[in-house]
GUMARDREN-330294 format. One record per residue (C-alpha): y, z, x; residue number from 1. Coordinates in steps of 0.05 Angstrom, whole numbers, plus 5000, padded with zeros to 4 digits. Example, Ala and Ser with C-alpha at 12.3 -4.5 7.8 and 13.67 -1.06 7.14 Angstrom:
BEGIN
+------+------+------+-----+
!   c2 !   c3 !   c1 !   i !
+------+------+------+-----+
! 4910 ! 5156 ! 5246 !   1 !
! 4979 ! 5143 ! 5273 !   2 !
+------+------+------+-----+
end
This chain:
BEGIN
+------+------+------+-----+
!   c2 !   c3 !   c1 !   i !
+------+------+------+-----+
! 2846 ! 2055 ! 8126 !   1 !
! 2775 ! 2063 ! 8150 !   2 !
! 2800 ! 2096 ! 8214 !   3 !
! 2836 ! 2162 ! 8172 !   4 !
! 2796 ! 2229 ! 8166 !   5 !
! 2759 ! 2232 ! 8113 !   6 !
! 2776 ! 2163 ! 8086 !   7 !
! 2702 ! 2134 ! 8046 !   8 !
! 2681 ! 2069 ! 8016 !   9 !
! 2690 ! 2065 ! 7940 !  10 !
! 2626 ! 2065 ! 7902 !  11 !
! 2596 ! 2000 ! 7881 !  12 !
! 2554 ! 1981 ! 7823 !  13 !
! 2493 ! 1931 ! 7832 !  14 !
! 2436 ! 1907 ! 7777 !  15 !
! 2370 ! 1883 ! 7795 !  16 !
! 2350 ! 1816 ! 7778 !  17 !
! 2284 ! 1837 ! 7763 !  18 !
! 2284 ! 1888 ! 7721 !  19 !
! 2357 ! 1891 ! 7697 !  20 !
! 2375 ! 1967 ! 7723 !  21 !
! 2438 ! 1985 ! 7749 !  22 !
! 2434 ! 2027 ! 7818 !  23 !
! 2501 ! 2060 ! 7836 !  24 !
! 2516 ! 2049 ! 7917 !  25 !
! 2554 ! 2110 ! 7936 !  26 !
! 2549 ! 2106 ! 8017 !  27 !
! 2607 ! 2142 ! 8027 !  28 !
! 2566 ! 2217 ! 8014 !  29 !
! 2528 ! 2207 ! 8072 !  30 !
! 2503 ! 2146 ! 8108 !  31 !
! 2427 ! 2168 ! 8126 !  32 !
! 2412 ! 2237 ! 8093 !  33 !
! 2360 ! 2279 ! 8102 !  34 !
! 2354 ! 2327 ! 8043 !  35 !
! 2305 ! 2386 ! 8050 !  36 !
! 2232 ! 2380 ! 8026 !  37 !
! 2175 ! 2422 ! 8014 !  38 !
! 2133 ! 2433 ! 8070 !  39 !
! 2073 ! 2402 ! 8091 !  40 !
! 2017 ! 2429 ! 8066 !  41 !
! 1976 ! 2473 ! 8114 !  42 !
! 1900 ! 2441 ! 8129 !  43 !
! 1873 ! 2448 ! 8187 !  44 !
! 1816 ! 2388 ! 8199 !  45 !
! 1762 ! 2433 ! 8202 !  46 !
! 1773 ! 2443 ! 8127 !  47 !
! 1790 ! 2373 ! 8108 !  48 !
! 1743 ! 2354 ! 8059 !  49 !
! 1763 ! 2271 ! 8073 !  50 !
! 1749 ! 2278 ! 8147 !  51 !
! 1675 ! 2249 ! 8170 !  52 !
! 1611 ! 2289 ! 8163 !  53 !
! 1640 ! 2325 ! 8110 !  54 !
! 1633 ! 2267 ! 8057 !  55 !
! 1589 ! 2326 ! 8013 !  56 !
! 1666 ! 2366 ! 7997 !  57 !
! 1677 ! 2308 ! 7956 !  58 !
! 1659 ! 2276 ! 7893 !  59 !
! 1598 ! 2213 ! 7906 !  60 !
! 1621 ! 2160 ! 7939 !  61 !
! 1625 ! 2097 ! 7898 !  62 !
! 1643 ! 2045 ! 7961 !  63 !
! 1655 ! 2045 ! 8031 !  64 !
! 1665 ! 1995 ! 8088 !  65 !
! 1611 ! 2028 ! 8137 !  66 !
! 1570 ! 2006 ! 8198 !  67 !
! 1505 ! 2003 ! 8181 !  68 !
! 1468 ! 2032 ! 8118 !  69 !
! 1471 ! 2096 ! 8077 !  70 !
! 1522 ! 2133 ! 8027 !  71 !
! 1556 ! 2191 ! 8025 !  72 !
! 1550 ! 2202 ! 8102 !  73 !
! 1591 ! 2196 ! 8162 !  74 !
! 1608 ! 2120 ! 8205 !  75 !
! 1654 ! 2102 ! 8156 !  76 !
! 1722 ! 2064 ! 8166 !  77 !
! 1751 ! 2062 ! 8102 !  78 !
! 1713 ! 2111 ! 8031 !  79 !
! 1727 ! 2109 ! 7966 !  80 !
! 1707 ! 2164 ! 7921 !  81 !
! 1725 ! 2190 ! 7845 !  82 !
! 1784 ! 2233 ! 7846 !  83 !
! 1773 ! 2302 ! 7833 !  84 !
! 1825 ! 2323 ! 7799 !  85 !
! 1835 ! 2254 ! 7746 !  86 !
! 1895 ! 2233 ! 7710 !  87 !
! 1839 ! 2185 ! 7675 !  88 !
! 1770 ! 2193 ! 7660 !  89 !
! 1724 ! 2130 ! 7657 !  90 !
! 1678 ! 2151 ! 7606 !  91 !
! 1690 ! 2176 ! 7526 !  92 !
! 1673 ! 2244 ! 7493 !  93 !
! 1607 ! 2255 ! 7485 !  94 !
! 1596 ! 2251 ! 7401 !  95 !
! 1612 ! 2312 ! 7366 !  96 !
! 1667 ! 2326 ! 7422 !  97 !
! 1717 ! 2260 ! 7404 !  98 !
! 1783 ! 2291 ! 7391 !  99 !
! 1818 ! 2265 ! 7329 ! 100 !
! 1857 ! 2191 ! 7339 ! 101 !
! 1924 ! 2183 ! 7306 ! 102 !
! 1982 ! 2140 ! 7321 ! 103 !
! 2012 ! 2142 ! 7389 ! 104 !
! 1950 ! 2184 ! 7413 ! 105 !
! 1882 ! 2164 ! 7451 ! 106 !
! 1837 ! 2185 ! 7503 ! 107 !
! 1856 ! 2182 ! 7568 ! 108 !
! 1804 ! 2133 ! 7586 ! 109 !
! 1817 ! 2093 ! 7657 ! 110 !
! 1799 ! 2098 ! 7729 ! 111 !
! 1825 ! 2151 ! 7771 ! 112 !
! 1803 ! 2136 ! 7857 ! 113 !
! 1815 ! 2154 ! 7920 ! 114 !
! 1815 ! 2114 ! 7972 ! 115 !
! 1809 ! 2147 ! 8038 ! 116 !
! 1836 ! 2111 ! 8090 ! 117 !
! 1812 ! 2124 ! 8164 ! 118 !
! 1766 ! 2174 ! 8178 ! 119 !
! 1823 ! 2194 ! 8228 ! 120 !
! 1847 ! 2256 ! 8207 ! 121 !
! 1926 ! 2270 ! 8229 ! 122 !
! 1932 ! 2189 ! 8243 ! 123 !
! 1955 ! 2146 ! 8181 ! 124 !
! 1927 ! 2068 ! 8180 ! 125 !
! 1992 ! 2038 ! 8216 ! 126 !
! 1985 ! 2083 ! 8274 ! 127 !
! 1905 ! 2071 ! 8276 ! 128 !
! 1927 ! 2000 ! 8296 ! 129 !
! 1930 ! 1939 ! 8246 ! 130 !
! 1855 ! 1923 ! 8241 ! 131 !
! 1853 ! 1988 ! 8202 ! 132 !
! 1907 ! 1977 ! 8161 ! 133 !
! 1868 ! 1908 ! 8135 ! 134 !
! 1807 ! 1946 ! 8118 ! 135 !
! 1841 ! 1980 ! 8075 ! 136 !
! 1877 ! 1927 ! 8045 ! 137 !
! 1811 ! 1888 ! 8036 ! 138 !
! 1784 ! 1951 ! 8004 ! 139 !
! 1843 ! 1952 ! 7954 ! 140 !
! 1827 ! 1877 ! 7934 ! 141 !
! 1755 ! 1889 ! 7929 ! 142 !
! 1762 ! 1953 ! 7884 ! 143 !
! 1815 ! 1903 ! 7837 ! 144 !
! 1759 ! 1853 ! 7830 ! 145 !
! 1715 ! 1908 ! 7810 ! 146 !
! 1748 ! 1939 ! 7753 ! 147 !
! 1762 ! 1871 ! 7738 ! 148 !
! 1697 ! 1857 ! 7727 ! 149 !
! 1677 ! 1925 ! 7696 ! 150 !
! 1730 ! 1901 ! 7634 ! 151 !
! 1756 ! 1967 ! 7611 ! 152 !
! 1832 ! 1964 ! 7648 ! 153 !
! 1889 ! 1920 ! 7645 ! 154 !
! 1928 ! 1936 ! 7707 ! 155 !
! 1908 ! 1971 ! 7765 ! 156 !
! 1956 ! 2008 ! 7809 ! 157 !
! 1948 ! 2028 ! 7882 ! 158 !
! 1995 ! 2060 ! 7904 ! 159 !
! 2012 ! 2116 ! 7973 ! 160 !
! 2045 ! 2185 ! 7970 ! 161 !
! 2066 ! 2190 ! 8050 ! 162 !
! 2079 ! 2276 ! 8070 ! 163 !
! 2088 ! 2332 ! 8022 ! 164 !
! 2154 ! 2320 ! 7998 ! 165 !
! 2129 ! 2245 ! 7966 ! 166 !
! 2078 ! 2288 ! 7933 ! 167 !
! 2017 ! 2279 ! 7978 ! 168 !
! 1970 ! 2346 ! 7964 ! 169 !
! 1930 ! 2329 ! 8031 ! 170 !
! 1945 ! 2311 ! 8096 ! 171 !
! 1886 ! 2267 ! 8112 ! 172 !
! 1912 ! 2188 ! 8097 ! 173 !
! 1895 ! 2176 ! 8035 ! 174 !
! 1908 ! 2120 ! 7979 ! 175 !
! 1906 ! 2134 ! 7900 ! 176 !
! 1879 ! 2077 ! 7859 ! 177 !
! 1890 ! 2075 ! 7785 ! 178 !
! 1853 ! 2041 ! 7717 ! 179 !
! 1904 ! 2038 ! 7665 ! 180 !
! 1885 ! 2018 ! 7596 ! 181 !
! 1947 ! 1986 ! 7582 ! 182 !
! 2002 ! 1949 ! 7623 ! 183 !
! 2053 ! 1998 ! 7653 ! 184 !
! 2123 ! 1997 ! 7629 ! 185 !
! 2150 ! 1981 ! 7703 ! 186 !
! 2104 ! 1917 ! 7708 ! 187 !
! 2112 ! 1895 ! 7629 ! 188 !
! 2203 ! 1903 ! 7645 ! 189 !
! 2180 ! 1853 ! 7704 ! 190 !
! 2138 ! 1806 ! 7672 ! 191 !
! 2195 ! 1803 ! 7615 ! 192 !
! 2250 ! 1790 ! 7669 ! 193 !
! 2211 ! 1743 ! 7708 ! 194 !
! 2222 ! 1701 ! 7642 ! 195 !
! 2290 ! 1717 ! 7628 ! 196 !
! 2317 ! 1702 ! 7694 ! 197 !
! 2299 ! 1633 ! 7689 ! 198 !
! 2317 ! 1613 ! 7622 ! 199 !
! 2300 ! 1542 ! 7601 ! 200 !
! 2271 ! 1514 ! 7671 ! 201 !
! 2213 ! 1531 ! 7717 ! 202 !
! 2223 ! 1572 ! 7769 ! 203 !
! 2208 ! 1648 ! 7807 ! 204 !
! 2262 ! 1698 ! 7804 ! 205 !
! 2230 ! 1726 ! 7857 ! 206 !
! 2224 ! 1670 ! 7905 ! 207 !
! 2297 ! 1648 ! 7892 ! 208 !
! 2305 ! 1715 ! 7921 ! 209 !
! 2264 ! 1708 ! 7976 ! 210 !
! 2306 ! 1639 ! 7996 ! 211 !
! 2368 ! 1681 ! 7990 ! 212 !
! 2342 ! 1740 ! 8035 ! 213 !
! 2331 ! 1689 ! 8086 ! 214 !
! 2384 ! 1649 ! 8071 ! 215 !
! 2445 ! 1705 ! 8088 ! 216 !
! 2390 ! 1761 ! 8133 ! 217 !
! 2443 ! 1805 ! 8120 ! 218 !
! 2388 ! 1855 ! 8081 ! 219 !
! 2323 ! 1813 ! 8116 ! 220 !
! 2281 ! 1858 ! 8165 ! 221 !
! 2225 ! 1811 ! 8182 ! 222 !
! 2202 ! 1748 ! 8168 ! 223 !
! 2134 ! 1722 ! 8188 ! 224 !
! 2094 ! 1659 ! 8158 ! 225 !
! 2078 ! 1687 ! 8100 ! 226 !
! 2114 ! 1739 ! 8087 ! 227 !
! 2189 ! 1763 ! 8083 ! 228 !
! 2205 ! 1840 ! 8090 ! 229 !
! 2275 ! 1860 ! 8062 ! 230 !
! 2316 ! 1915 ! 8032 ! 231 !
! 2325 ! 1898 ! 7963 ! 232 !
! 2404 ! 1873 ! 7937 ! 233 !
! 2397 ! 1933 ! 7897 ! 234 !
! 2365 ! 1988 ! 7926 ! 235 !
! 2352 ! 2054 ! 7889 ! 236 !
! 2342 ! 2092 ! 7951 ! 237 !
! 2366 ! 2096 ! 8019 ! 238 !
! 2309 ! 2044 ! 8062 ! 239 !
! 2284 ! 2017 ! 7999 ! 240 !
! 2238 ! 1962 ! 8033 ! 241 !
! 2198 ! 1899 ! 7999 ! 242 !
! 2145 ! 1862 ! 8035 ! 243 !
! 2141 ! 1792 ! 7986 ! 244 !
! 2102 ! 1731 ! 8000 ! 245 !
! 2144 ! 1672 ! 8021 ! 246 !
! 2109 ! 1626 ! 7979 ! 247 !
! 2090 ! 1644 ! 7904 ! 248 !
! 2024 ! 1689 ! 7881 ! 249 !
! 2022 ! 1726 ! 7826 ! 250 !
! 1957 ! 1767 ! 7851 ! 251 !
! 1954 ! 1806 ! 7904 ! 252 !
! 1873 ! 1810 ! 7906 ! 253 !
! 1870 ! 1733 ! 7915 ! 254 !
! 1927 ! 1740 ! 7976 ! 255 !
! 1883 ! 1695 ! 8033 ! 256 !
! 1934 ! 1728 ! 8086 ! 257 !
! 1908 ! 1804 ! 8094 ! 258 !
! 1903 ! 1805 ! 8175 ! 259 !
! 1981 ! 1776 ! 8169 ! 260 !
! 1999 ! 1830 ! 8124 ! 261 !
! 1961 ! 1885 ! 8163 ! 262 !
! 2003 ! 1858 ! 8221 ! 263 !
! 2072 ! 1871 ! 8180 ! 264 !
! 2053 ! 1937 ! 8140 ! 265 !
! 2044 ! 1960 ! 8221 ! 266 !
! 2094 ! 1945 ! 8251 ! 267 !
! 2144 ! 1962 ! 8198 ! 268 !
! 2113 ! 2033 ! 8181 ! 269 !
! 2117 ! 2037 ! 8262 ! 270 !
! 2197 ! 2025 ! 8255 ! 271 !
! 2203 ! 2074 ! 8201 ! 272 !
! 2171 ! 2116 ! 8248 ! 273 !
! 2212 ! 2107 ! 8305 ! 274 !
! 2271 ! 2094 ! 8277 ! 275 !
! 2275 ! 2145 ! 8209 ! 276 !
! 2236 ! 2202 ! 8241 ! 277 !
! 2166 ! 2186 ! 8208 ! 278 !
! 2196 ! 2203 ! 8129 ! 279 !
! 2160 ! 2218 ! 8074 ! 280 !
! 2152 ! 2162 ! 8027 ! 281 !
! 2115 ! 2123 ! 7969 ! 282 !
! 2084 ! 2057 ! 7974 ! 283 !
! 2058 ! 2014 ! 7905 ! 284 !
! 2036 ! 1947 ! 7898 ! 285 !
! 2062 ! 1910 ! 7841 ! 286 !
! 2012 ! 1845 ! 7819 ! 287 !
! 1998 ! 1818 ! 7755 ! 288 !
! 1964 ! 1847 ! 7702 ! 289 !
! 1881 ! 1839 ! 7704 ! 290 !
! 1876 ! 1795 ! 7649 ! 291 !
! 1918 ! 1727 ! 7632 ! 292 !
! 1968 ! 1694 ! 7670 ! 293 !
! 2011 ! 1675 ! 7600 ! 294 !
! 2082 ! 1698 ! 7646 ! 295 !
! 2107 ! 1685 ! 7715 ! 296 !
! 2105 ! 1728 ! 7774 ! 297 !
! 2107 ! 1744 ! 7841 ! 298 !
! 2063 ! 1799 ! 7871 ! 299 !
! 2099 ! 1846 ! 7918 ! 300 !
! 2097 ! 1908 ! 7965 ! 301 !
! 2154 ! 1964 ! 7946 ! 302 !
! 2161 ! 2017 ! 7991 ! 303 !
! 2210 ! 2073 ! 7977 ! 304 !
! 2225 ! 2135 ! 8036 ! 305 !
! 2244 ! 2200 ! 8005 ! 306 !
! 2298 ! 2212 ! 8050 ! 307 !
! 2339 ! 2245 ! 7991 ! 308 !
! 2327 ! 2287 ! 7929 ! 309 !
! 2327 ! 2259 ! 7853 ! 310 !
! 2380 ! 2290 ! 7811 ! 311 !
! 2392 ! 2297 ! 7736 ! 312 !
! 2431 ! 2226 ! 7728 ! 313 !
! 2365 ! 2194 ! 7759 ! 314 !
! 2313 ! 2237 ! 7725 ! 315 !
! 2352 ! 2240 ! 7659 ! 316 !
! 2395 ! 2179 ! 7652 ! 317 !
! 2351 ! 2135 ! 7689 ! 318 !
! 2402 ! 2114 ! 7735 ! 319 !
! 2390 ! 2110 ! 7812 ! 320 !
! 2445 ! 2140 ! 7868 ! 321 !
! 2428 ! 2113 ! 7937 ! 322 !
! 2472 ! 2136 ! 7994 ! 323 !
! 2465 ! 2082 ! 8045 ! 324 !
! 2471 ! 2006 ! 8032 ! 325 !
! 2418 ! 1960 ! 8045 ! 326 !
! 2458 ! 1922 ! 8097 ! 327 !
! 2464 ! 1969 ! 8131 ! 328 !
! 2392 ! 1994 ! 8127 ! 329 !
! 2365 ! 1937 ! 8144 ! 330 !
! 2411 ! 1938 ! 8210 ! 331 !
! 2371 ! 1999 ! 8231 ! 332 !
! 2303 ! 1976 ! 8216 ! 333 !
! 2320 ! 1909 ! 8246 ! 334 !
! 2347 ! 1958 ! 8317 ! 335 !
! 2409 ! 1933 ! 8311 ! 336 !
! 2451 ! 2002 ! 8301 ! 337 !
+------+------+------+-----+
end
């Protein structure tokens, strides 16, 4: 009986239909936890190196939306600048300096940015207000088109570390863009399962999803014109949230409905503020690859708060534990509990 002390659901085992994983539902440890992280990192703004009139801290500028003309100085909105500290560099070895090639080895040749996104220092896009929030969307499409056209990546990733404990070294808002030369292992499960799930017939996994989300709103959040917010069937953490176009697009730097999306990504983040305590969390958009459209998919929005820590059966056996079912997540975000 639900009613006894100490009486807990039995776990429950769900697979995504997208990329095939099994996430273990195990709500009875503790409906919203709030596991310890480390602390935010102490940077007062008269340090910050992203904050305006500082722009000579950082690395040379290679875009920014701006009013009026100049580079590398302040009336900014939205700056995007090499990152310091790469994971990929965008240029070979000078000769004489190549390190030897053998199999499963390369250079670590890609694009490493950062996209800084309000010159406000303590106040991330969302809380700016929406019309900041879409010039920095429009900045991430325009920086796809151009390492599009520059030729040396196939995927691009943008993605958002939110607070120290998602791994965010500084406190100004800040985006991380990334060149990859090949097609990360997350996006190539994807476009495989995008396939498989519709064996023999046309179709979108993704926007058979989509229907059912709005179909049962058990998990749905939102739902606007063009776009349905929901937490996913199977969620790997607690809040797991998707923002997905209601009708299908496999790129999300041809998506003609920015200011609409601006107007979601704000006032969701806002109910994650008010209604989770502002958590720390990561943000990635998933589109399709730069070059080729040979397999279906749907571009999408994946947003995952770091309400709990990662233990040895996620990190080890790749096998995600959330605490708190997306029904009832949803619920919350919706302000219904």
């Amino acid at each position: 009986m639900a009613e006894e002390a100490g009486w807990q659901p039995n776990p429950e085992l769900r697979r995504d239909p997208i990329t095939g994983e099994w996430v273990v539902l195990a709500a009875g440890r503790s409906r919203r936890p709030h596991a310890p992280g480390p602390a935010a990192a102490a940077q007062p703004e008269a340090e910050c190196p992203f904050c305006p009139g500082r722009e000579e801290l950082t690395p040379p500028e290679i875009c920014a939306c701006r009013e009026g003309e100049g580079c590398n100085c302040p009336g900014w909105t939205v700056r995007v600048i090499p990152n310091k500290y790469p994971i990929l560099v965008s240029s070979m070895p000078r000769a004489g300096q190549e390190r030897a090639v053998s199999p499963g080895r390369r250079p670590a040749e890609g694009t490493s940015e950062v996209i800084i996104d309000t010159p406000v220092h303590n106040q991330p896009p969302w809380v700016v207000g929406a019309l900041q929030v879409r010039q920095m969307l429009q900045m991430y499409q325009d920086r796809i088109m151009a390492i599009k056209e520059e030729g040396r990546a196939s995927y691009v990733h943008i993605m958002r570390n939110h607070k120290a404990a998602a791994a965010s070294s500084l406190k100004h808002p800040h985006s991380q863009l990334f060149g990859l030369p090949f097609i990360p292992p997350a996006i190539d499960t994807e476009l495989d399962n995008f396939v498989f799930a519709n064996p023999g017939r046309a179709g979108c996994v993704l926007c058979d999803i989509v229907a059912e989300e709005e179909k049962n709103r058990r998990r749905l959040i939102m739902q606007t014109e063009s776009f349905t917010v929901f937490c996913p069937f199977a969620s790997r953490l607690p809040y797991e949230t998707w923002i997905v176009p209601r009708h299908h697009d496999m790129r999300f730097e041809k998506c003609g409905h920015i200011d609409e999306l601006a107007e979601v990504m704000t006032e969701l983040l806002g109910r994650f503020t008010g209604r989770l305590g502002d958590p720390p969390f990561n943000y990635w958009i998933h589109t399709y690859p730069l070059h080729g459209e040979s397999r279906p998919y749907h571009w999408h929005l994946e947003i995952l708060p770091r309400l709990t820590l990662l233990g040895g059966l996620e990190l080890g056996a790749g096998v995600w534990v959330n605490t708190t079912d997306p029904e009832l997540a949803a619920a919350e975000l919706r302000g219904e509990s």
